[in-house]
N, C-alpha and C positions, 0 to 999 in steps of 0.2 A: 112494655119497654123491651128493649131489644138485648140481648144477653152478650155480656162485654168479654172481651179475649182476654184481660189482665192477667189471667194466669191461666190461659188454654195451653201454652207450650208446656207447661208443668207438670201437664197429665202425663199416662201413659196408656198405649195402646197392645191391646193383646195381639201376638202375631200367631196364627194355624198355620199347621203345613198342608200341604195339599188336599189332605183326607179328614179335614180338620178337627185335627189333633191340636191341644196347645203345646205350644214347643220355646216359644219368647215372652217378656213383656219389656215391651222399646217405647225411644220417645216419639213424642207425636211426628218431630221432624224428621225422622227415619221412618215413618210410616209415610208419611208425605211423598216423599223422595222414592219411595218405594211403588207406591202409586202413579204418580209422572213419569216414570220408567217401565210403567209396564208389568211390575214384576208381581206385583199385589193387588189384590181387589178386596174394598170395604164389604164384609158381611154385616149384615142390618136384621135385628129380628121383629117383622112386623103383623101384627096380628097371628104371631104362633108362628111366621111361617121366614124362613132363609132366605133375604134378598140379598143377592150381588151387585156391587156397582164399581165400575171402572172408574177414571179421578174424573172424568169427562162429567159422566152419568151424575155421580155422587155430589161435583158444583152445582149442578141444575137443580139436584133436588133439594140441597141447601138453601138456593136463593127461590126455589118456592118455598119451603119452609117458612122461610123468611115476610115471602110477602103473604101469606096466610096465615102469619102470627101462631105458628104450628111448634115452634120449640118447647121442650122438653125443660123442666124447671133444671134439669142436672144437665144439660146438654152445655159444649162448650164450643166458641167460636173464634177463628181468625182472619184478619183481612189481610188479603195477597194484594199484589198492585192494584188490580181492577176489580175485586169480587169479594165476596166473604166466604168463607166454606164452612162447615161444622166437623166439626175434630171427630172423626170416628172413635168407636170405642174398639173393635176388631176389623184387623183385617186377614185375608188370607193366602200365602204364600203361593203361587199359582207353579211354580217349579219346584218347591222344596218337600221329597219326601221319606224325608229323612227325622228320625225322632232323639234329638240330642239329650245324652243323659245330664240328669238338672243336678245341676251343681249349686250350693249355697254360697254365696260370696258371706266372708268375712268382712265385715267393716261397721262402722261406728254405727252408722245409723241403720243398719240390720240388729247390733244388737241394741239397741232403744227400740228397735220395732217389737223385737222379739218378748222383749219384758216389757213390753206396751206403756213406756216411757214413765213405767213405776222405780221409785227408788225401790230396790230389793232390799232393804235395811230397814228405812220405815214407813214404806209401803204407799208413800203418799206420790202422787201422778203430779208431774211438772211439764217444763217445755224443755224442749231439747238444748235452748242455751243454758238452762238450770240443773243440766245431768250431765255427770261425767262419768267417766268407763273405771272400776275399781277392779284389782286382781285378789282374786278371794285368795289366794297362796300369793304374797306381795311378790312382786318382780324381785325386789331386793336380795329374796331368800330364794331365787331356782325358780317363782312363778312364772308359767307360761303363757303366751298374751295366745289363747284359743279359745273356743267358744264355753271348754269346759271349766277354765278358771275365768272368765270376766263378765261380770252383772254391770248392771245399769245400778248409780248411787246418786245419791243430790250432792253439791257440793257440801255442804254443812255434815251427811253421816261419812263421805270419802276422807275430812279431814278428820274426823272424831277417830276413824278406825285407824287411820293411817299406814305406818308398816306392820300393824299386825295382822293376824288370822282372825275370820269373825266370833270365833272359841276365845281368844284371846281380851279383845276389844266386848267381850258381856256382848256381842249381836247375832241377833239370829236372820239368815237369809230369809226370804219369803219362798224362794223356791230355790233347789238347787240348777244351776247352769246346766247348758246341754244345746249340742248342734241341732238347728231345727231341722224336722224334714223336708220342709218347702221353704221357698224363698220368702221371709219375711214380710218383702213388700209387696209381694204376689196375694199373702193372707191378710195382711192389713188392708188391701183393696177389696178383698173379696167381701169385707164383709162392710163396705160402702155400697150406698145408694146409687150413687154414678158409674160403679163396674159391677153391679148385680148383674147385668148381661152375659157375663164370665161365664154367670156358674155354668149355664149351659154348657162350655164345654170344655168343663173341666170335670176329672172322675172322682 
C-alpha cells in the first residue's frame, strides 16, 4: 500500500550548514522551497554512507522508490501537480556557514514538551487539550510567566491549586521547572523512530 501524505507537511526537517553541522529544524515547506532554489541539497544515509541529492535527483528517486515498493515504514510523502516526492528527513545548506547560537523559544507547547505532557502535580500524561500551563508562584502574587515558574498541570490539579503556591495547596511538584538546554521539539524528535537519522549529526 502506498504511504499517504495526510500529515507529511507536519513534519520537520533538519537543516546542516555547510560542514554539516546541525544549525535548524524547519518545516518541510521551507525545505522544499529551499531545494527548488537551489540553495539546499537532501542528505540521505544509505547503507552507512552520505548521499547528496539535488530537488531534481531526490524526485527521481522518490518515484523509483515508489515503483519498487521500496518505502520505509516511517517515510512520508507528498504529491505536487505532476509527481510525488518523499519528504526528506535532512537537508543541507549549500551556502550557509555560519553556526547560529541555539536559542530555546518559550512557548506553550515547548513547555508540554519539556515536561513530556505529564501533569507535574499528579504525574499522570494526558493530551495537550487536557493540559494547561500553571504558575508555581501565581501571577496574582509577582509570579513570572518564565520557564522557571511554569509546569505543565491537568485542568482538574490547576483548579485545585488555584492562586496558591504548591506549599500552600498540600502539592508536591514532580520536578522542579527549569530552561531546557536544547530545543524541546528538537529532543522530543530525537528520540522517534522517524528522526533517528538525526542523531548522526548531532553532538
Amino acid at each position: 500500500m502506498k504511504p499517504g501524505p495526510s500529515s507529511a507537511m507536519q513534519c520537520n526537517v533538519l537543516a546542516l550548514n555547510r560542514v554539516y553541522l546541525a544549525i535548524h529544524v524547519i518545516t518541510v515547506r521551507r525545505a522544499f522551497s529551499l531545494l527548488w532554489k537551489g540553495m539546499a541539497e537532501v542528505i540521505n544515509i544509505e547503507e552507512g554512507a552520505y548521499m547528496a541529492y539535488d530537488f531534481e535527483s531526490w524526485r527521481e528517486i522518490s518515484e523509483l522508490r515508489l515503483e519498487m515498493k521500496e518505502w520505509g515504514d516511517d517515510a512520508d510523502w507528498i504529491c505536487a501537480v505532476n509527481f510525488p516526492i518523499q519528504v526528506p528527513r535532512v537537508v543541507r545548506l549549500l551556502d550557509y556557514d555560519r553556526i547560529p547560537k541555539e536559542t530555546v523559544k518559550f512557548s506553550r507547547r515547548n513547555v508540554f514538551l519539556r515536561d513530556e505532557n505529564h501533569c507535574q502535580y499528579c504525574r499522570r500524561h494526558f493530551s495537550a487539550q487536557k493540559l494547561s500551563i500553571d504558575h508555581v508562584m501565581p501571577r496574582s502574587r509577582g509570579g513570572p510567566t518564565t520557564w522557571e515558574n511554569v509546569v505543565t498541570a491537568c485542568l482538574r490539579c490547576n483548579v485545585r491549586k488555584g492562586g496558591r503556591t504548591p506549599r500552600e495547596a498540600g502539592m508536591l511538584l514532580d520536578r522542579h521547572p527549569a530552561k531546557p538546554k536544547r530545543n524541546p521539539v528538537f529532543v522530543h524528535q530525537l528520540n522517534s523512530e522517524k528522526y533517528e537519522c538525526w542523531r548522526n549529526f548531532v553532538r
